[in-house]
C-alpha positions in Angstrom: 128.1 57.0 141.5 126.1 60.4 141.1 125.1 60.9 137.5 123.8 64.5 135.9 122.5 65.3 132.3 124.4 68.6 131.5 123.3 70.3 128.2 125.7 73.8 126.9 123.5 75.3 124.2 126.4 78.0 122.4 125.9 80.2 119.1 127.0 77.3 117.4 126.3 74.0 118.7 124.6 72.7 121.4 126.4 69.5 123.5 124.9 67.4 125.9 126.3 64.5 127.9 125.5 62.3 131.0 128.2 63.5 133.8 129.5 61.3 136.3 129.5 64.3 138.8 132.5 63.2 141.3 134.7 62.5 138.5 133.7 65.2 135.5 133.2 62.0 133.3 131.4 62.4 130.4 129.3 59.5 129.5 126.8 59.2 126.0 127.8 62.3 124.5 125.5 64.5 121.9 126.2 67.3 119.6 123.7 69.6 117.3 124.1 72.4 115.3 122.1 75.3 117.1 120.4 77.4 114.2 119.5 79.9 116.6 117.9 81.9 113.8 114.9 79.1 113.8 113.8 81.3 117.0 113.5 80.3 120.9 110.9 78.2 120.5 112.6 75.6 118.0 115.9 75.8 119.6 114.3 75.0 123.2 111.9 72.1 121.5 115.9 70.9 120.4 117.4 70.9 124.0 114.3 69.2 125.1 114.5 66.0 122.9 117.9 65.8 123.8 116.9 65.8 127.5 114.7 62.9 126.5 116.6 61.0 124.6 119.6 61.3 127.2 116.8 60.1 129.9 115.8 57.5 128.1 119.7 56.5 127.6 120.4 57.2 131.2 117.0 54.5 131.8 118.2 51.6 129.4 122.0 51.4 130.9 120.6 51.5 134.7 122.0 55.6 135.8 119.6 57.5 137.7 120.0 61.0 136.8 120.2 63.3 139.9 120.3 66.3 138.3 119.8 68.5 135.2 122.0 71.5 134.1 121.3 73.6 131.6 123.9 76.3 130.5 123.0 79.1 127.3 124.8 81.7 126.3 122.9 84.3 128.1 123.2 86.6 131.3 121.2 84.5 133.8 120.3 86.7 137.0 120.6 85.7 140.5 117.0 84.7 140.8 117.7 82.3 138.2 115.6 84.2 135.2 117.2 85.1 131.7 118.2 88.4 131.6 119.1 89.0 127.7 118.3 87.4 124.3 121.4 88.6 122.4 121.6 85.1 120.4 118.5 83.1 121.9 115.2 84.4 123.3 113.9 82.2 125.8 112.6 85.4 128.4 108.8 84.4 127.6 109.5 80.5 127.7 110.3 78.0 130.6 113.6 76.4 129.4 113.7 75.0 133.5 110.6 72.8 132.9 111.6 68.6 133.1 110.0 66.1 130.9 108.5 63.6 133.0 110.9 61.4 135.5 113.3 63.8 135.1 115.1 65.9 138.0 114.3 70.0 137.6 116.4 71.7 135.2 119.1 74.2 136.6 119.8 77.3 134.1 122.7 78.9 134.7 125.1 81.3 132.0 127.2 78.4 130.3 130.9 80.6 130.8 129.8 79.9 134.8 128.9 76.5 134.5 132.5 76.3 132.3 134.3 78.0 134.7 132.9 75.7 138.0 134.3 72.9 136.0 137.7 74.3 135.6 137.5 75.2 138.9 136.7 71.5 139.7 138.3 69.1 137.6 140.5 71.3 135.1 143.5 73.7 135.3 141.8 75.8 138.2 141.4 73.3 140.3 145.0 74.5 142.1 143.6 77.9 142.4 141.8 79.8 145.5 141.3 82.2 142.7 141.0 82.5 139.1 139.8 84.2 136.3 138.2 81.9 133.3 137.8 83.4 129.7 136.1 82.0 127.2 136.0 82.3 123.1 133.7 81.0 121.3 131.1 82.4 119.1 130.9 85.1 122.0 133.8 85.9 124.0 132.9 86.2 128.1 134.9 86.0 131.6 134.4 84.8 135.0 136.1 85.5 138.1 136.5 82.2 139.9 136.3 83.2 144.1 137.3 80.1 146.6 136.8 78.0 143.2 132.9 79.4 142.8 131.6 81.3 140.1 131.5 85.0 141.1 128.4 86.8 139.4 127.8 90.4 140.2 125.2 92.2 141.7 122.9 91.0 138.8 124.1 88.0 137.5 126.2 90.0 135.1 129.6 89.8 135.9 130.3 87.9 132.5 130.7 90.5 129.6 134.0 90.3 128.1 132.6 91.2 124.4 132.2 94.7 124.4 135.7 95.4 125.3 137.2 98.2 122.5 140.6 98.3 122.1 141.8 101.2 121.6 141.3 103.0 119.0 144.9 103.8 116.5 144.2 106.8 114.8 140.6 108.2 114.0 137.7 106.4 113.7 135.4 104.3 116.5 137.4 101.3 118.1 135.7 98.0 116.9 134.4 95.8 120.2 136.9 92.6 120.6 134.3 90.1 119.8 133.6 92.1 116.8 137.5 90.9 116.0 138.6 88.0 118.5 135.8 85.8 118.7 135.2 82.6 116.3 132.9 83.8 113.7 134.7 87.6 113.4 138.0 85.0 112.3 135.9 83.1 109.7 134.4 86.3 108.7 137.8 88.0 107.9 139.3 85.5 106.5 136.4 84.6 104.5 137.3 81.1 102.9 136.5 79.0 105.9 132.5 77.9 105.7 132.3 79.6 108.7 134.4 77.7 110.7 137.2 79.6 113.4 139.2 76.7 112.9 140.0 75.9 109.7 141.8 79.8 110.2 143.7 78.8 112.7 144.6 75.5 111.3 145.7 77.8 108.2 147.3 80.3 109.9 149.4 77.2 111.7 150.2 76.2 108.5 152.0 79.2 107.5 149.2 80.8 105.7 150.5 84.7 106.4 147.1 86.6 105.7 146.0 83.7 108.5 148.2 83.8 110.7 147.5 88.1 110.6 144.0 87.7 111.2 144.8 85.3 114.5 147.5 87.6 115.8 145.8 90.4 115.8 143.2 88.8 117.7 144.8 87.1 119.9 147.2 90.0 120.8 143.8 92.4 121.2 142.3 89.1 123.0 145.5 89.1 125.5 145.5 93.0 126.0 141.6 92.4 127.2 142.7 89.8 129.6 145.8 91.3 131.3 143.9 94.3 132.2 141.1 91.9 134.0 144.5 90.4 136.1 145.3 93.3 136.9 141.9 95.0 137.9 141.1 91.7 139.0 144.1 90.4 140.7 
């Protein structure tokens, strides 16, 4: 059995696992909050002692790790390099250097890395095509070709956020992840610690300012996606 360390460092949290790679299997799982406001440096010193602590866990139950994949929440180009620092800088660091016995580290944009597993082992996996959205703190899309990853001429072909609905009546249409995406709903709703769920869990609950805030994302969200399918196909 193949075995991978897989770390997906988001707005919010940062998760890390041993994968059994034929299988999608997740095996000694980790989770840390982010606090991407410490700056690059600190977040990166984070990923790195999870990589070492998941080595050394991968080392006491007898895996050999065969590779090391590292998603972020950043437009990654074709050559492999960070293209943007919208939420975490890491354009001056290395975040593909290995701590010792190790396999190199693969960066990739996390929604692609998602979307290749959908497109493996989740509800894509029926699909010659498909397009993947995600929602998270940001909000991004990928076009799954022949169940790959499609990224643009630049590694770009992920930017769902700045979608504007349209604007009703005067004034500048707000972006959708200034609305849709998982800190916009615990910002509007306000008495949620910051956390998208406990509004949805509200608005499920029959809580009508709630459920307000989550339709009206949801239904901006779904008018962004149709017109993807139907650019898209």
């Amino acid at each position: 059995m193949r075995h991978a360390i897989g770390i997906d460092v988001g707005g919010t949290k940062i998760s890390a696992a041993i994968v059994e790679l034929d299988t999608g299997r997740l095996l000694h799982r980790r989770e840390v909050a982010t606090h991407a406001a410490r700056g690059g440096e600190a977040v990166l010193d984070t990923v790195r002692g999870l990589l070492i602590d998941l080595g050394r866990t991968a080392d006491e139950s007898r895996l050999r790790i065969d590779a090391v994949g590292l998603g972020i929440c950043e437009i990654v180009g074709l050559n492999g390099r960070l293209q943007s620092a919208s939420l975490i800088d890491w354009r001056d660091l290395n975040p593909v250097s290995s701590p010792h016995g190790l396999p190199p580290v693969h960066l990739v944009s996390d929604v692609r890395a998602a979307a290749l597993a959908e497109a493996r082992f989740g509800a894509a996996r029926q699909f010659r095509d498909a397009l993947y959205v995600s929602v998270g703190t940001g909000i991004a899309s990928v076009l799954l070709i022949e169940g790959r990853p499609y990224a643009g001429a630049h590694g770009a072909a992920l930017v769902l956020a700045t979608a504007a609905p349209v604007p009703i009546g005067s004034g500048q249409a707000p972006m959708l992840e200034e609305i849709a995406s998982g800190p916009a709903l615990a910002r509007q709703f306000g008495d949620s610690g910051g956390d998208a769920r406990i509004v949805i869990a509200a608005a499920l609950r029959g809580d009508q300012r709630a459920h307000a805030i989550v339709m009206r994302a949801t239904s901006l969200l779904g008018a962004a996606i149709a017109q993807l399918a139907n650019c898209l196909d």
